[in-house]
OpenMM code with the backbone's topology and positions (N, CA, C; nanometers):
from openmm import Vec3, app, unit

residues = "UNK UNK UNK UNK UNK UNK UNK UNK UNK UNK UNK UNK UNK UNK UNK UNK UNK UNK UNK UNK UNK UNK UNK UNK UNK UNK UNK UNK UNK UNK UNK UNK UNK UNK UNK UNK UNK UNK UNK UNK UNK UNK UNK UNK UNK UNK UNK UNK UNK UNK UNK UNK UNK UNK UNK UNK UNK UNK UNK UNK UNK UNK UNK UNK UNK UNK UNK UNK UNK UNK UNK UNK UNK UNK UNK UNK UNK UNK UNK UNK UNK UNK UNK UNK UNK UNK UNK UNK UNK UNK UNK UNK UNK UNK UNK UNK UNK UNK UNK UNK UNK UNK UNK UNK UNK UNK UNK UNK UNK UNK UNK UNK UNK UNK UNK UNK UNK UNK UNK UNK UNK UNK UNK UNK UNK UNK UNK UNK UNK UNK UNK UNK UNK UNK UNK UNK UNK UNK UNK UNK UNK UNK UNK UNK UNK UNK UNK UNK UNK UNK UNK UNK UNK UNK UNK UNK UNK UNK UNK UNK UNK UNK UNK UNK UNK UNK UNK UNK UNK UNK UNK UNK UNK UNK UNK UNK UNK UNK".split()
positions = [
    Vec3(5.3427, 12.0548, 14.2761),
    Vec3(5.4605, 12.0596, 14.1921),
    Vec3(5.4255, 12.0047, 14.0544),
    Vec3(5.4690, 12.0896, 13.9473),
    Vec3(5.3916, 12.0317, 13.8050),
    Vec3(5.5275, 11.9350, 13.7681),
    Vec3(5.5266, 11.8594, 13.7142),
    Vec3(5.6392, 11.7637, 13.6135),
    Vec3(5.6433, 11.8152, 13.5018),
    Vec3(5.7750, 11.8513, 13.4561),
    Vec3(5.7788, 11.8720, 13.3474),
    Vec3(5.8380, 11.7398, 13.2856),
    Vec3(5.7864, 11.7396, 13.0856),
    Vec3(5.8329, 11.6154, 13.0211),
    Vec3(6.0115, 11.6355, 12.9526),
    Vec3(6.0386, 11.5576, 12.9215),
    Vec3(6.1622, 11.5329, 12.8578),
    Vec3(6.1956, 11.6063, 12.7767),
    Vec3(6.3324, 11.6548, 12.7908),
    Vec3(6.4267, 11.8180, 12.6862),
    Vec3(6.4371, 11.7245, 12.5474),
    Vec3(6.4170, 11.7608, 12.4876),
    Vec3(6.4167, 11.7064, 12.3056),
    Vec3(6.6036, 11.6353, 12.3091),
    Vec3(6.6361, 11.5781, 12.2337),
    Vec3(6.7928, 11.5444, 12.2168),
    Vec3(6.8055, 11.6583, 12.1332),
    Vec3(6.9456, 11.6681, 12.1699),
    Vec3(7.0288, 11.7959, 12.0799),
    Vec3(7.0667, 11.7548, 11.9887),
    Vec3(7.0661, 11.7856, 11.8147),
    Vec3(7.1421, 11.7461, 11.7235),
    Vec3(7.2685, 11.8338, 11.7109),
    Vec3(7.3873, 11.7714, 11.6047),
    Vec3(7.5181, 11.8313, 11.6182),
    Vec3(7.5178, 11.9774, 11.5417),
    Vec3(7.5775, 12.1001, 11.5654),
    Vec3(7.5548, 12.2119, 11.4880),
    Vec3(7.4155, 12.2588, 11.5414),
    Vec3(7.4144, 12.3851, 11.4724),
    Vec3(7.5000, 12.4599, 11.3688),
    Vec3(7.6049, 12.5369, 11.4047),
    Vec3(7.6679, 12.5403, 11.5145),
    Vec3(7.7975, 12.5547, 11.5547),
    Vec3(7.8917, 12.5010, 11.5887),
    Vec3(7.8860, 12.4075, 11.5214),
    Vec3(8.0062, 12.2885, 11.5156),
    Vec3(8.1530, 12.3539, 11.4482),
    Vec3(8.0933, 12.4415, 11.3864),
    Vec3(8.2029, 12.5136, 11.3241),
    Vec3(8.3134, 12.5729, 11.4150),
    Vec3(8.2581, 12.6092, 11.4897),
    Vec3(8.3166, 12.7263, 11.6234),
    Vec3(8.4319, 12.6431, 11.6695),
    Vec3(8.5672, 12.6582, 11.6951),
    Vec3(8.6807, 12.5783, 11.7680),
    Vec3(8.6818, 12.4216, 11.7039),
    Vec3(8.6253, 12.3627, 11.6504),
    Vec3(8.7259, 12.2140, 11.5992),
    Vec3(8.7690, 12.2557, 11.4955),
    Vec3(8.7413, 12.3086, 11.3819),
    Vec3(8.8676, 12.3471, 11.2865),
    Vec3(8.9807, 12.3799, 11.3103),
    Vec3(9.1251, 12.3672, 11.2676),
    Vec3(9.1691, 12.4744, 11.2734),
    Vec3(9.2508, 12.4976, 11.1419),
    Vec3(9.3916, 12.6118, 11.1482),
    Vec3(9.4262, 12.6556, 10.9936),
    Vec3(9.4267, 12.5070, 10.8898),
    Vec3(9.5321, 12.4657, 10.9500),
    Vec3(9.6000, 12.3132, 10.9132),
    Vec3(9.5450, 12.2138, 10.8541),
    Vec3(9.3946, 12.2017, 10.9491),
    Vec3(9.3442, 12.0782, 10.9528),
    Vec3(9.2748, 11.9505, 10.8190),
    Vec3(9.2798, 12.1012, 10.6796),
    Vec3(9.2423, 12.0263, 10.5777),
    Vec3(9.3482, 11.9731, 10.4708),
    Vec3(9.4874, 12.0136, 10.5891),
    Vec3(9.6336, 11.9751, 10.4701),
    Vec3(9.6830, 11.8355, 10.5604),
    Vec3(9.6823, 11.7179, 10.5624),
    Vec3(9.7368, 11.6271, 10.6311),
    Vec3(9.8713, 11.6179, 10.6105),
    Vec3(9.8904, 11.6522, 10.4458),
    Vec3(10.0356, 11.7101, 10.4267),
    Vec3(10.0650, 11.8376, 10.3668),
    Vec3(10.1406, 11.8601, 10.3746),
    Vec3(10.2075, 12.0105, 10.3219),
    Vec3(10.1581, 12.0521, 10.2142),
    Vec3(10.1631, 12.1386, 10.1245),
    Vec3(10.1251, 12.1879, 9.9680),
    Vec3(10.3090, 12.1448, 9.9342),
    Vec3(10.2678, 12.0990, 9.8384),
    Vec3(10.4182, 12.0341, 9.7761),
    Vec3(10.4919, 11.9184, 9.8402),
    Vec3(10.3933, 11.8054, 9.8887),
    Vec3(10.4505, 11.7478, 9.9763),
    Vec3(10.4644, 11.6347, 9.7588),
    Vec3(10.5615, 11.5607, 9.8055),
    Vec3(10.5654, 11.4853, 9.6535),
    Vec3(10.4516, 11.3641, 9.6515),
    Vec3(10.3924, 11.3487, 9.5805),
    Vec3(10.2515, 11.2469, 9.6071),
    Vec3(10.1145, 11.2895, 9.6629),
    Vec3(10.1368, 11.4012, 9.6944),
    Vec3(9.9967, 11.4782, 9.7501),
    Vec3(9.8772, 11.4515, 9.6804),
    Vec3(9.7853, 11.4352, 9.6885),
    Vec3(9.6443, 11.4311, 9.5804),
    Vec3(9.5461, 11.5110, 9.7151),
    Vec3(9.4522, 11.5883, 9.6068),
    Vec3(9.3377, 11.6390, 9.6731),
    Vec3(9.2319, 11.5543, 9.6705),
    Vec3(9.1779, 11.5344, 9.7675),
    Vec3(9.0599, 11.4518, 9.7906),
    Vec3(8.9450, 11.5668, 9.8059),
    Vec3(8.8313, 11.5659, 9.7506),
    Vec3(8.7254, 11.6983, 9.7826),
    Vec3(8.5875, 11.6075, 9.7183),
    Vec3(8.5097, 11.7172, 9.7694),
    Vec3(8.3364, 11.6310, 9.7247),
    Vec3(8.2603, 11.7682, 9.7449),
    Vec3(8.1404, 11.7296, 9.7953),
    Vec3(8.0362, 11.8099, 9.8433),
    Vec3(7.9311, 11.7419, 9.9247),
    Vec3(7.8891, 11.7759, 10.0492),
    Vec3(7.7577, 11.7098, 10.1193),
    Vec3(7.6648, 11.7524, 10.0896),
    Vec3(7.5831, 11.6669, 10.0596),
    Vec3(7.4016, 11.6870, 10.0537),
    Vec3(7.3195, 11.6068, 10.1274),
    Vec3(7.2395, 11.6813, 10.1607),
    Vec3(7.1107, 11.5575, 10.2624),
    Vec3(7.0157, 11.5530, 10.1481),
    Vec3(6.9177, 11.5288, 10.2491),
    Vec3(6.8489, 11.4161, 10.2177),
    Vec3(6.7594, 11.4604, 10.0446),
    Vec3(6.7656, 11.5887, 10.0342),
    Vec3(6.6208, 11.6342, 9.9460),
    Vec3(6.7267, 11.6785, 9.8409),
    Vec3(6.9439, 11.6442, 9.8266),
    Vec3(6.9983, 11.6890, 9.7355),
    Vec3(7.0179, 11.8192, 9.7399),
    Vec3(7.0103, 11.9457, 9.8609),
    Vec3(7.0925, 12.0428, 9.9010),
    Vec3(7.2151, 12.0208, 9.9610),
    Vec3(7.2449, 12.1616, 9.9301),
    Vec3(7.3822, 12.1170, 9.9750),
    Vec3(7.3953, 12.1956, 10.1315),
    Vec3(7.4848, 12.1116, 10.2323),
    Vec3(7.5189, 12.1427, 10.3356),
    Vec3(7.6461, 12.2382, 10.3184),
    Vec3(7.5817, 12.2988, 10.3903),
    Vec3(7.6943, 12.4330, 10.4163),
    Vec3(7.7322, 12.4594, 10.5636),
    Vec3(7.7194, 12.3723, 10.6449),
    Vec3(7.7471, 12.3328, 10.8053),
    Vec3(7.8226, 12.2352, 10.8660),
    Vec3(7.8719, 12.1285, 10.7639),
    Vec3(7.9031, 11.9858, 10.8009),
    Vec3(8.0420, 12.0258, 10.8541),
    Vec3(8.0995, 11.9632, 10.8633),
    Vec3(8.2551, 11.9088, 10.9296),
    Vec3(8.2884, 11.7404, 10.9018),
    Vec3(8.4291, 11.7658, 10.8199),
    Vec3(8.4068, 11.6314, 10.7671),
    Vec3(8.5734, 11.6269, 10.8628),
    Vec3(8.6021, 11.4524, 10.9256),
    Vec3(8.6994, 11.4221, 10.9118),
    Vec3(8.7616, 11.2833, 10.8658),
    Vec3(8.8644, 11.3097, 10.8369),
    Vec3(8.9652, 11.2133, 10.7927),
    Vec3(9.0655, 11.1206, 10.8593),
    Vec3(9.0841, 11.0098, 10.8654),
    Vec3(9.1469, 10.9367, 10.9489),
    Vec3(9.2469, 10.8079, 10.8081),
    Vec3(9.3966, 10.8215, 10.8296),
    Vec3(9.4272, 10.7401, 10.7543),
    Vec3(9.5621, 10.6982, 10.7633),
    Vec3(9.5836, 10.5327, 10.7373),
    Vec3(9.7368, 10.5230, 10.6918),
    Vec3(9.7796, 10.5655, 10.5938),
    Vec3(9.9783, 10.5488, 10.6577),
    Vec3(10.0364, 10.6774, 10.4999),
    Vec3(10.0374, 10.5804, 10.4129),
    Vec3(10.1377, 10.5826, 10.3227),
    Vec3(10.1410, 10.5207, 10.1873),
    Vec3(10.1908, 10.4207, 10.2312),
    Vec3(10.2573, 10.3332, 10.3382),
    Vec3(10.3761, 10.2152, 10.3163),
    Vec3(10.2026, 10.1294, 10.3899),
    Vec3(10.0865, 10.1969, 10.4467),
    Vec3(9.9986, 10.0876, 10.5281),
    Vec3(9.9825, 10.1244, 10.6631),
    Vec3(10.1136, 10.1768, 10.6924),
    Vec3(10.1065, 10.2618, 10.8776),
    Vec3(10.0325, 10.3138, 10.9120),
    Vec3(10.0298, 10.3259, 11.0459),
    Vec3(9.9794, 10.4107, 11.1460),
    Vec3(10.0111, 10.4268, 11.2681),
    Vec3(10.0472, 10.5766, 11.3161),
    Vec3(10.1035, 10.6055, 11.4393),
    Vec3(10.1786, 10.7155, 11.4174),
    Vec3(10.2213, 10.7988, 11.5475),
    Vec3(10.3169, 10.9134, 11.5189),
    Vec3(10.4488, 10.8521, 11.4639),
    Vec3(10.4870, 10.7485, 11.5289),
    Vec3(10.6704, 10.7265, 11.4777),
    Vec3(10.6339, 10.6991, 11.3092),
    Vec3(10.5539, 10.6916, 11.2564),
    Vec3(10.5769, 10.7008, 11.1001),
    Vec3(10.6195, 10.8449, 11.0462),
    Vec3(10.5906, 10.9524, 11.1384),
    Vec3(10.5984, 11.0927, 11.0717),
    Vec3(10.4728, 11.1339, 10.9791),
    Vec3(10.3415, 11.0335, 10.9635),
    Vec3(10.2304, 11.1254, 10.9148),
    Vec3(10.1446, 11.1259, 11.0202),
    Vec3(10.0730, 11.2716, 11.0195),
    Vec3(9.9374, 11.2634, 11.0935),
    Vec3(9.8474, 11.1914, 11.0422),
    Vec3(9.7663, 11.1465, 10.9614),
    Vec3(9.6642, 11.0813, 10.9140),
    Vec3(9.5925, 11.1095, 10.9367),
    Vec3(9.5405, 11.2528, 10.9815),
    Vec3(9.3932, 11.2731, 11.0433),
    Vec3(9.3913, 11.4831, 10.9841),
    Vec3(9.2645, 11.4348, 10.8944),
    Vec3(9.2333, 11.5759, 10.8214),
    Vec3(9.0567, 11.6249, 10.8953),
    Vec3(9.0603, 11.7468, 10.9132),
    Vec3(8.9398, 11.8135, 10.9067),
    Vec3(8.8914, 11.9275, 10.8594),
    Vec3(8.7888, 11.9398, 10.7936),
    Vec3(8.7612, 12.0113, 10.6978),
    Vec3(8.6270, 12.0346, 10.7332),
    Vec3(8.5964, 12.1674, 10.7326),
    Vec3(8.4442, 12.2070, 10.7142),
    Vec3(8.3993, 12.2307, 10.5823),
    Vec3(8.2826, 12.2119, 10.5695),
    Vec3(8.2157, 12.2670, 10.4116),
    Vec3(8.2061, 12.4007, 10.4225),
    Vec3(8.1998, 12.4634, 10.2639),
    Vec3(8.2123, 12.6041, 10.2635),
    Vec3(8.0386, 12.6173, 10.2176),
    Vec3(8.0040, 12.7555, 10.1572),
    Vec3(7.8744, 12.7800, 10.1523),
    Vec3(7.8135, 12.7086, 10.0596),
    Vec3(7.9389, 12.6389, 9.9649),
    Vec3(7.8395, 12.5712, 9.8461),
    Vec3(7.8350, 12.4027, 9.9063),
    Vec3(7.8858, 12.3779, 10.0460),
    Vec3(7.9060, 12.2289, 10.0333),
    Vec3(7.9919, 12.1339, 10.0511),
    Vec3(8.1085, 12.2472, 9.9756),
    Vec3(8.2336, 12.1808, 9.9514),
    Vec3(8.3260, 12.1896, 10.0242),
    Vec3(8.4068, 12.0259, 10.0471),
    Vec3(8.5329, 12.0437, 10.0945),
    Vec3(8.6363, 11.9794, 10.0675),
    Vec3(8.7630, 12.0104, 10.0873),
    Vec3(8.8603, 11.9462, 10.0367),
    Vec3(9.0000, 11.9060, 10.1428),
    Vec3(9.0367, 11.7737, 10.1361),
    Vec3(9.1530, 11.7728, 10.1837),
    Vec3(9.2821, 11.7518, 10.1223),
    Vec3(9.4054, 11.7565, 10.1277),
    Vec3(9.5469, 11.7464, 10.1121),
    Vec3(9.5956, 11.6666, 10.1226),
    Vec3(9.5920, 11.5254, 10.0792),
    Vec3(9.6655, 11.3842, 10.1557),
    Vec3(9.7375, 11.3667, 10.0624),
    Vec3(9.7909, 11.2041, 10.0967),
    Vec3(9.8538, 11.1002, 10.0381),
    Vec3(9.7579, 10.9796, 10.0286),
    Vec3(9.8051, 10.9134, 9.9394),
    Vec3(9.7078, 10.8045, 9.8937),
    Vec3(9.7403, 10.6775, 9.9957),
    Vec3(9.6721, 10.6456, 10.0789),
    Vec3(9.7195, 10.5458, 10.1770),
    Vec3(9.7288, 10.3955, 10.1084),
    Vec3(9.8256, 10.3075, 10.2015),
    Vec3(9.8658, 10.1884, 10.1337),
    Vec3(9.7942, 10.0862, 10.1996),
    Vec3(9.7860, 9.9524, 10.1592),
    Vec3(9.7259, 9.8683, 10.2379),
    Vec3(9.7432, 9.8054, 10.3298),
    Vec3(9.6066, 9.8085, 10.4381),
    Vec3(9.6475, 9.7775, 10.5656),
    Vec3(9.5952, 9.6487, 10.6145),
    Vec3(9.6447, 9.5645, 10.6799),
    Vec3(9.5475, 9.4328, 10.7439),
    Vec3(9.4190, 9.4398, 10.8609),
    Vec3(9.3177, 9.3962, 10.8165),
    Vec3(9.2573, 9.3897, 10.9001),
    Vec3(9.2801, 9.3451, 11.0535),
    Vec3(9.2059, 9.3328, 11.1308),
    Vec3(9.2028, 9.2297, 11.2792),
    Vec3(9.2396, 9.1431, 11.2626),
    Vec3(9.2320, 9.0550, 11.1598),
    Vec3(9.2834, 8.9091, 11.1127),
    Vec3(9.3446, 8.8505, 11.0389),
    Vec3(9.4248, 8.9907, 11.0216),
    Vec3(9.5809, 8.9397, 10.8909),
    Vec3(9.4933, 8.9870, 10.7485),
    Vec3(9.3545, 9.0163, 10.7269),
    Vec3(9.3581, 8.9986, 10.5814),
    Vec3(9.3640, 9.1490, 10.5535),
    Vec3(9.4034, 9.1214, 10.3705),
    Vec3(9.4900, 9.2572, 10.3522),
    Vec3(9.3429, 9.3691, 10.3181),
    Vec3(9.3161, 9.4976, 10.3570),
    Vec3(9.2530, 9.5870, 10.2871),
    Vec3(9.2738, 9.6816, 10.2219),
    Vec3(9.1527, 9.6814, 10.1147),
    Vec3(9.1979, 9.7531, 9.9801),
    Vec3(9.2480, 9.9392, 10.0270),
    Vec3(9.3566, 10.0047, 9.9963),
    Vec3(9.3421, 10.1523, 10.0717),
    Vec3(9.2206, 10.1842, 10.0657),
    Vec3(9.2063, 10.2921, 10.1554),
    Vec3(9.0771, 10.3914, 10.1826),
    Vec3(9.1180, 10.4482, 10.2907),
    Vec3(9.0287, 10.5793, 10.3367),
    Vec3(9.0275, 10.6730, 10.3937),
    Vec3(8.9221, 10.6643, 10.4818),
    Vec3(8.9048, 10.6290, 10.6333),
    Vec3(8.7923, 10.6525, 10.6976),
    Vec3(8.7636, 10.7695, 10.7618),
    Vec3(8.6022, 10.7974, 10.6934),
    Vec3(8.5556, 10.9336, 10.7025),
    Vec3(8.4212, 10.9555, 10.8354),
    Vec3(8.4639, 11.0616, 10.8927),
    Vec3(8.3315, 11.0914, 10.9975),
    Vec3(8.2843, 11.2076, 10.9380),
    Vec3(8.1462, 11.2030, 10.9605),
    Vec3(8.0280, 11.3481, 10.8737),
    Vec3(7.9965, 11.4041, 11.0496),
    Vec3(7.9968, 11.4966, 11.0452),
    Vec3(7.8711, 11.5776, 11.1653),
    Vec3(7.8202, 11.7060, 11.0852),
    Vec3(7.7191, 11.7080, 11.1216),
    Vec3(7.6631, 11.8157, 11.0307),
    Vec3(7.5126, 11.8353, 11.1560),
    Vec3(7.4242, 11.9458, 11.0931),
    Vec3(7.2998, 11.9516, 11.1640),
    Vec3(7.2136, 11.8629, 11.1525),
    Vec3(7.1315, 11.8383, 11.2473),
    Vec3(7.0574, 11.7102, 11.2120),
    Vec3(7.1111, 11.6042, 11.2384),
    Vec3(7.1874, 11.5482, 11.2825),
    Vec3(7.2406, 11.4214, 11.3066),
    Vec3(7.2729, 11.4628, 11.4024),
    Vec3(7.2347, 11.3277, 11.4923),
    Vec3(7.2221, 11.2848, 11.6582),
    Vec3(7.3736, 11.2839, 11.7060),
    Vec3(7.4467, 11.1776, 11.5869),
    Vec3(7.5690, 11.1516, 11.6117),
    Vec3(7.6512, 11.1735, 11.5026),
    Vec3(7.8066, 11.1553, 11.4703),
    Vec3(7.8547, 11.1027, 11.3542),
    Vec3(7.7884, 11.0160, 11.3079),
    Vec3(7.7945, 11.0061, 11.1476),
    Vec3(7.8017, 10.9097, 11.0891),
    Vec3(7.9351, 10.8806, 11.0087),
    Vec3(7.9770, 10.7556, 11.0119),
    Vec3(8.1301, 10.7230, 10.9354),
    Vec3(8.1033, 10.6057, 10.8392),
    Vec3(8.2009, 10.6425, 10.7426),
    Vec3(8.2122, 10.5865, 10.6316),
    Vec3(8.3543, 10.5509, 10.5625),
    Vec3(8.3623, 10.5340, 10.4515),
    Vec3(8.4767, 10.4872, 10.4045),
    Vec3(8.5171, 10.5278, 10.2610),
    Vec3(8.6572, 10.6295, 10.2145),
    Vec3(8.6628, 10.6147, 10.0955),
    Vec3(8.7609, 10.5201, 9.9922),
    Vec3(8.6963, 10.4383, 9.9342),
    Vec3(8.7800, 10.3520, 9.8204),
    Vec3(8.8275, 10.4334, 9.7273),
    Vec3(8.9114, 10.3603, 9.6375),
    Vec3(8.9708, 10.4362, 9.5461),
    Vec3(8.9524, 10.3675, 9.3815),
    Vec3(8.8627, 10.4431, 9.2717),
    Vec3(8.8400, 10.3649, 9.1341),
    Vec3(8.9418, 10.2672, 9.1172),
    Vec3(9.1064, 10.3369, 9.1001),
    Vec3(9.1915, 10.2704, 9.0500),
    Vec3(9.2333, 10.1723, 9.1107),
    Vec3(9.1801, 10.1422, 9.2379),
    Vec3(9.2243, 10.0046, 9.3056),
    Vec3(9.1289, 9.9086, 9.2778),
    Vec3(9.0524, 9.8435, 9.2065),
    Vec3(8.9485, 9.7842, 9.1518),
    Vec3(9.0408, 9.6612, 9.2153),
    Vec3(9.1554, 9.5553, 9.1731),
    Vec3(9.1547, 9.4816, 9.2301),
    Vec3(9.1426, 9.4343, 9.3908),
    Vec3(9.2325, 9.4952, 9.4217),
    Vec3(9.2133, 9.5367, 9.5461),
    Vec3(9.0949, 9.5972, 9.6504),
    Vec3(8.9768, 9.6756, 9.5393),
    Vec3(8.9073, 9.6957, 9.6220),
    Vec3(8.7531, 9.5348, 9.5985),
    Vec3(8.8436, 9.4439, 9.5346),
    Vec3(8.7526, 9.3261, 9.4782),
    Vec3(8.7513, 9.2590, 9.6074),
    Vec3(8.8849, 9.2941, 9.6497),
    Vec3(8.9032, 9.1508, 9.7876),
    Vec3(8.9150, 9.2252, 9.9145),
    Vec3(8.8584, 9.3268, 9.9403),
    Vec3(8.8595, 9.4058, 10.0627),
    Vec3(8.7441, 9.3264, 10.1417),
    Vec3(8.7554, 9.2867, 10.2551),
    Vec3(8.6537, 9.1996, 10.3350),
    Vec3(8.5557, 9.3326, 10.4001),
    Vec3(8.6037, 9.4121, 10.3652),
    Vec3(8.4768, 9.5546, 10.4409),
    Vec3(8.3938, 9.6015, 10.3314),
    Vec3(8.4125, 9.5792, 10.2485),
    Vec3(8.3548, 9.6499, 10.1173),
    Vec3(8.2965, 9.5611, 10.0581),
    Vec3(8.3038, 9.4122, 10.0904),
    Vec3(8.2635, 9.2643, 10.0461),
    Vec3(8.1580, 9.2421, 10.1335),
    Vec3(8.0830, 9.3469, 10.2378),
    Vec3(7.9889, 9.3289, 10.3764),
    Vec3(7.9045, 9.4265, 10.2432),
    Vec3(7.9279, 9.5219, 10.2035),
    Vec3(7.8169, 9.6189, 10.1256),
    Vec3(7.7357, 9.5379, 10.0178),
    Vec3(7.6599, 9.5725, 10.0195),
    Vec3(7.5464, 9.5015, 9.8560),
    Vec3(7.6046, 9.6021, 9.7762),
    Vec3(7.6383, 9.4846, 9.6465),
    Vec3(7.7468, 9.5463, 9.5383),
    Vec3(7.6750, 9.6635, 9.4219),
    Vec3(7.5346, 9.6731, 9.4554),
    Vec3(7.4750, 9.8173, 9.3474),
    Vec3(7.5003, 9.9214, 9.4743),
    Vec3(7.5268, 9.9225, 9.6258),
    Vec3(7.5848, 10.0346, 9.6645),
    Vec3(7.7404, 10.0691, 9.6962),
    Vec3(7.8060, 9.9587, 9.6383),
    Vec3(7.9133, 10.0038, 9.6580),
    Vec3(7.9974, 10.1167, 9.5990),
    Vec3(7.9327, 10.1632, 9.5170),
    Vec3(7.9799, 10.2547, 9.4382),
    Vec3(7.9872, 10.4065, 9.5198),
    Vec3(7.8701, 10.4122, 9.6115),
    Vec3(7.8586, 10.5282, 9.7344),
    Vec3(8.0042, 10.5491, 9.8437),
    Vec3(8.1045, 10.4330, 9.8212),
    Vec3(8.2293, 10.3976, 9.8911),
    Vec3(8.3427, 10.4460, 9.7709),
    Vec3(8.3401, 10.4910, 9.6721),
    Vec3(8.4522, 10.4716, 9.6050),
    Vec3(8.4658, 10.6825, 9.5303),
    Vec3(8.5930, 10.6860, 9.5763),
    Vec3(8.6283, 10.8214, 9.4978),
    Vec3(8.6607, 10.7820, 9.3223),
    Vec3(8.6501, 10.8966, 9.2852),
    Vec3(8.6727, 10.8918, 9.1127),
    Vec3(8.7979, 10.9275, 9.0950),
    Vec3(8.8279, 10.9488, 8.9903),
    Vec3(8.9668, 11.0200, 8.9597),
    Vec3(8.9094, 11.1596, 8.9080),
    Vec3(8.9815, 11.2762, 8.9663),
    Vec3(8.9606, 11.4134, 8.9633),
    Vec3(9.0793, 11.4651, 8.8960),
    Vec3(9.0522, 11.6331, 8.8613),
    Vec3(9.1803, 11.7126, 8.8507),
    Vec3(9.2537, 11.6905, 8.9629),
    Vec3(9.3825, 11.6782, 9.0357),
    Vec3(9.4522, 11.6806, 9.0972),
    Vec3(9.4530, 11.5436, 9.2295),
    Vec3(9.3661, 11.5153, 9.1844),
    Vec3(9.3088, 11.3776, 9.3159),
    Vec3(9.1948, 11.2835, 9.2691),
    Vec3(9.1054, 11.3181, 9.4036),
    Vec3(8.9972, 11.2116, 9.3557),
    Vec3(8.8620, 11.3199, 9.4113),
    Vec3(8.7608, 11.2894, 9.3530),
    Vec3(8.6104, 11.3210, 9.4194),
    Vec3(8.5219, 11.2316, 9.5005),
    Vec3(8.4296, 11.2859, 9.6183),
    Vec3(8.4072, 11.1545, 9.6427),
    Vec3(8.3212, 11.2818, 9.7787),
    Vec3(8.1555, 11.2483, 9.6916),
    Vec3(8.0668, 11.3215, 9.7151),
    Vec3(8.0119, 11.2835, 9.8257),
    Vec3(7.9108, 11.2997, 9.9411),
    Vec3(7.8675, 11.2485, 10.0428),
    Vec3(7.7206, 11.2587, 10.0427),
    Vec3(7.6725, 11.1980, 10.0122),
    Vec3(7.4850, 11.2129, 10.0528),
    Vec3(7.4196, 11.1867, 10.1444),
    Vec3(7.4052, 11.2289, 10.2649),
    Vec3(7.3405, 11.2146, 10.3750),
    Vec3(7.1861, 11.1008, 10.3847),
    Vec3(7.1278, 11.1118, 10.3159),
    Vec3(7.0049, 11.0501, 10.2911),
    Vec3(6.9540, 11.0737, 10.1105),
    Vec3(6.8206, 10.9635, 10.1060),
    Vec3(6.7803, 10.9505, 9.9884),
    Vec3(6.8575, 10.9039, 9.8510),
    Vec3(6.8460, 10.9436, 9.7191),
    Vec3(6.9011, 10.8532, 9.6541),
    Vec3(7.0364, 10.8580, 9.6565),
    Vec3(7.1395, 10.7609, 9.6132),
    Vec3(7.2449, 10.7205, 9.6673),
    Vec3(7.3249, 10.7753, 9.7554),
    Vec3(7.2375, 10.7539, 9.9002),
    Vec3(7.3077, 10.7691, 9.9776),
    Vec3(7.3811, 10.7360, 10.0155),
    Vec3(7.4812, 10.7740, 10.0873),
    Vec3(7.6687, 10.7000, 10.0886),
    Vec3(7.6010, 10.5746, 10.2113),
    Vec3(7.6532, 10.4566, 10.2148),
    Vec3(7.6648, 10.3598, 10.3046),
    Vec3(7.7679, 10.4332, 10.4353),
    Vec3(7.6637, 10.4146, 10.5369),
    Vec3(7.7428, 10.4379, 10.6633),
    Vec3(7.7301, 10.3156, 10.7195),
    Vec3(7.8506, 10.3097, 10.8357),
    Vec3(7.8542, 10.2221, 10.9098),
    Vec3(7.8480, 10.2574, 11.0324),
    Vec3(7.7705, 10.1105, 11.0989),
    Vec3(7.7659, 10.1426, 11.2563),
    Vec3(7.8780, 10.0601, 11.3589),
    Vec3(7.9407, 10.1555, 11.4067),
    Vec3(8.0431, 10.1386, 11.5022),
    Vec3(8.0543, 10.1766, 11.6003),
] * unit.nanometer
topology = app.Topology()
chain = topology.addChain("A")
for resn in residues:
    res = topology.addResidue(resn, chain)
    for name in ("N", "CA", "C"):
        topology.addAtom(name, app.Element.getBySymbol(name[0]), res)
């Protein structure tokens, strides 16, 4: 009887695409909801191409800090990249929420990447420019070394914010392990 050695691990994709999208999933709220902002970027790995495979999602409180169905928002967007990269979601700008231990955090948006090549998710976090105070005293963003914190923070865009994703190499977005 010969032994055979060990099946390679599977990375996520390139059909990740297939069934987790669906129509909805990149509007968390409506088109015309009042306060809406587009949040959008583009993924690139490691060598600064752009991914045209990823699946990004979104997880967030609404504007008052909440979370849960009895608030009336979903908080949870998904979006695939299109051929150039890009994707975009439909939210509201979330409000601040307390950590595990009462302290307050600055808004943001927590983001999961799957794309090809990666074993697992990787997740991350988006800040927001205009919350500078707030994002001064965020105890999660106060764990990052402060020349990468900038890989955590959306800009101000036409209609929202930008807030690019780099998989690897130079400024690559800070992921976290959870």
């Amino acid at each position: 009887m010969t032994e055979l050695g060990l099946t390679p691990s599977q990375t996520v994709g390139p059909y990740l695409s297939i069934g987790l999208p669906w129509p909805d999933g990149p509007e968390v709220v409506a088109p015309g909801t009042p306060g809406a902002v587009r949040l959008a970027g583009t993924v690139f790995d490691g060598t600064g191409a752009v991914v045209p495979d990823a699946l990004i999602e979104t997880w967030q409180a609404d504007p008052a800090g909440a979370f849960g169905p009895e608030t009336g928002f979903r908080g949870f967007g998904r979006c695939p990249t299109d051929d150039a990269g890009d994707w975009a979601i439909l939210t509201l700008k979330p409000g601040i929420v307390p950590d595990r231990g009462g302290r307050p955090q600055a808004p943001h948006i927590d983001v999961s990447v799957l794309a090809r090549g990666l074993l697992h998710r990787v997740v991350t976090r988006i800040y927001f420019a205009d919350e500078a105070e707030a994002n001064a005293a965020d105890p999660v963003l106060a764990t990052v070394p402060e020349h990468r914190r900038s890989t955590l923070v959306a800009v101000a865009a036409p209609g929202g914010y930008r807030f690019d994703i780099r998989l690897q190499g130079d400024h690559e977005t800070v992921f976290f392990a959870i």
